[in-house]
C-alpha positions, 0 to 999 in steps of 0.5 A, a space after each residue: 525492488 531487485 531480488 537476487 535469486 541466485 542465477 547469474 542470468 536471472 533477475 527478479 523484481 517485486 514490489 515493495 510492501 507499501 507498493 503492493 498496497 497501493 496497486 490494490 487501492 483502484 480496485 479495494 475489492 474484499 480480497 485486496 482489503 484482506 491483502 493490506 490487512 495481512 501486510 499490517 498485521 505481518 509487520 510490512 506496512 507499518 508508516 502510515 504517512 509513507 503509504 499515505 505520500 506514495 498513495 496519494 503520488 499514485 493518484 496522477 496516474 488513476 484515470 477517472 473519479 478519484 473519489 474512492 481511491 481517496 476514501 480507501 487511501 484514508 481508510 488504509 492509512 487509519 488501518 495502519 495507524 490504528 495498528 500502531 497506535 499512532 496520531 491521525 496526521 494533520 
């Protein structure tokens, strides 16, 4: 996502939130479990099936068993729901 930053010769770029959240799903270290939580808790991850579709399109580019990244894409989607309050998804 551009971000300007008010240099005509210079362009930044970060991540989005649900995107940031998804980078740190092959690891899901203490530390990226902590940064996800402060995205919910902050109000910037908060559609749990956006997560879950942009998460589960990461999948092809993951190399190896995917076993983990799929339970830490399930547990991050209950976070997000739990926080809301919404439904689980069918």
């Amino acid at each position: 996502m551009p971000w300007d930053i008010g240099v005509p010769w210079a362009e930044a770029a970060v991540l989005s939130p649900v995107d940031l959240a998804v980078s740190k799903l092959a690891r899901f270290d203490e530390r990226d479990r902590d940064d996800i939580r402060t995205l919910i808790q902050d109000g910037l991850l908060t559609d749990a099936e956006t997560f879950r579709r942009r998460a589960e399109e990461a999948l092809a580019y993951y190399i190896g068993d995917l076993t983990m990244v799929r339970y830490a894409i399930r547990d991050v989607t209950e976070w997000i729901q739990d926080h809301r309050h919404e439904p689980p998804a069918p």
